[in-house]
C-alpha positions in Angstrom: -37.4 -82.7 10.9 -37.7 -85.9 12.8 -34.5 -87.0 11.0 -32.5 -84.0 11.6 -33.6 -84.3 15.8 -32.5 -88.1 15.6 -28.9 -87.6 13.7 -28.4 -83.9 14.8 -24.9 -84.7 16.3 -23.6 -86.3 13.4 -25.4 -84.0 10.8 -23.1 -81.0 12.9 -20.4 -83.0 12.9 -20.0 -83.6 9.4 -21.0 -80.4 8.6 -18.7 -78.8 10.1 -15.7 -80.7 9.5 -16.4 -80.1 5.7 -16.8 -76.4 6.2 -13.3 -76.4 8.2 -11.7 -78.5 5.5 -13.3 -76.4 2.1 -11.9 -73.1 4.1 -8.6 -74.1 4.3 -7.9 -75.5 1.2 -9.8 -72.9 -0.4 -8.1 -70.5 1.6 -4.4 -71.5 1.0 -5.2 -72.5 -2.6 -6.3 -68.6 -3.4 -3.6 -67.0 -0.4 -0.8 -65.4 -3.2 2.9 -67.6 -2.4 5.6 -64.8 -1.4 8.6 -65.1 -3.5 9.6 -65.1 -7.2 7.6 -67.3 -9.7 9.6 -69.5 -11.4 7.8 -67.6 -14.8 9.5 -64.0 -13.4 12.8 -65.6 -13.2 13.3 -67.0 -16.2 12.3 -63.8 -17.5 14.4 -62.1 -15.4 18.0 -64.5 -16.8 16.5 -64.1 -20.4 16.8 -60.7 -19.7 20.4 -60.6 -18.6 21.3 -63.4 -21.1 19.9 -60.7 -23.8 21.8 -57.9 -22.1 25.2 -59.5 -22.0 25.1 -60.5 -25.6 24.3 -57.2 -26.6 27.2 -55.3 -24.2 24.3 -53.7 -22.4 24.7 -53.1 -18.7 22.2 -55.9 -17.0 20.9 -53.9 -14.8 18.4 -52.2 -17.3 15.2 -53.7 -17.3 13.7 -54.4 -20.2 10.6 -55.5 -19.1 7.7 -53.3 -19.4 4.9 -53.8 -16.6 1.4 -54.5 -17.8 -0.7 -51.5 -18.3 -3.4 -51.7 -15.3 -5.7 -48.5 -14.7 -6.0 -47.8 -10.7 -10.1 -48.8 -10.6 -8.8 -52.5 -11.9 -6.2 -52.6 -9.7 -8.7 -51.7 -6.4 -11.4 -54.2 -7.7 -8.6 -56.8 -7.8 -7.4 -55.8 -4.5 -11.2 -55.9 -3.1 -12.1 -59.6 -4.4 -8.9 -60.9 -2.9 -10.0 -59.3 0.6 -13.2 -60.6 0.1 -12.6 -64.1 -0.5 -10.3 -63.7 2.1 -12.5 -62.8 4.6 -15.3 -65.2 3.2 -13.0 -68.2 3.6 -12.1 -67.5 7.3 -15.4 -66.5 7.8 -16.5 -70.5 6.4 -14.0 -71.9 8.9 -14.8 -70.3 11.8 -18.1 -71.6 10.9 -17.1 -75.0 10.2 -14.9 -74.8 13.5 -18.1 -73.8 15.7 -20.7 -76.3 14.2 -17.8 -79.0 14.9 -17.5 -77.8 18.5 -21.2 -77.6 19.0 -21.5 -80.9 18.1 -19.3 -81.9 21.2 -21.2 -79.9 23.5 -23.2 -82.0 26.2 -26.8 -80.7 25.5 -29.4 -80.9 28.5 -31.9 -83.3 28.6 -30.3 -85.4 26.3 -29.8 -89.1 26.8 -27.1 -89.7 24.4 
C-alpha cells in the first residue's frame, strides 16, 4: 500500500494511458470498414464475367446469401453493441484515470 501512496501519480498515469490506447485500437480494430470488401468484389466481376460468357443479362445475381436464422443474427448484432459499448466504456476510463493523475491533490507536496 505504501508503494502504491509513494508512485500513485505515475501508477494512474500509466494506467490510464494503456487503458486509452487498448480502447482505441481495440475499438477501431473490431468497428466494421463501410464499403465493399475486396472478397465481395471479386465475386461480384466473377459473376458478370460468368454472366457475359453465358449471354445472361448481368444484372442477375447469382449469388445466394448465407442462410442465417433471426436469433443468430440478433446475438451477432448484440456482441457487436456490447464490445462496442465495452471499448468506449475502457477509454473513458483510461481517459479519466489519465486526467486524475494531473489533478493538483491537497496536501500534497509534489
Amino acid at each position: 500500500m505504501e508503494y502504491f501512496l509513494k508512485h500513485q501519480q505515475v501508477i494512474l498515469r500509466s494506467l490510464g494511458a494503456l487503458l486509452l490506447l487498448v480502447g482505441f485500437v481495440i475499438h477501431f480494430w473490431t468497428v466494421p470498414q463501410k464499403g465493399v470488401s475486396p472478397n465481395d468484389r471479386a465475386t461480384a466481376n466473377l459473376a458478370r464475367m460468368q454472366a457475359s460468357v453465358k449471354g445472361t443479362p448481368a444484372t442477375q445475381k447469382s449469388k445466394s446469401k448465407p442462410d442465417s436464422s433471426k436469433f443468430l443474427d440478433e446475438l451477432k448484432s448484440q456482441q457487436e453493441k456490447q464490445i462496442e459499448y465495452f471499448t468506449i466504456l475502457m477509454m473513458l476510463l483510461g481517459a479519466g484515470s489519465l486526467g486524475y493523475s494531473f489533478l493538483k491533490k491537497k496536501g500534497s507536496d509534489s
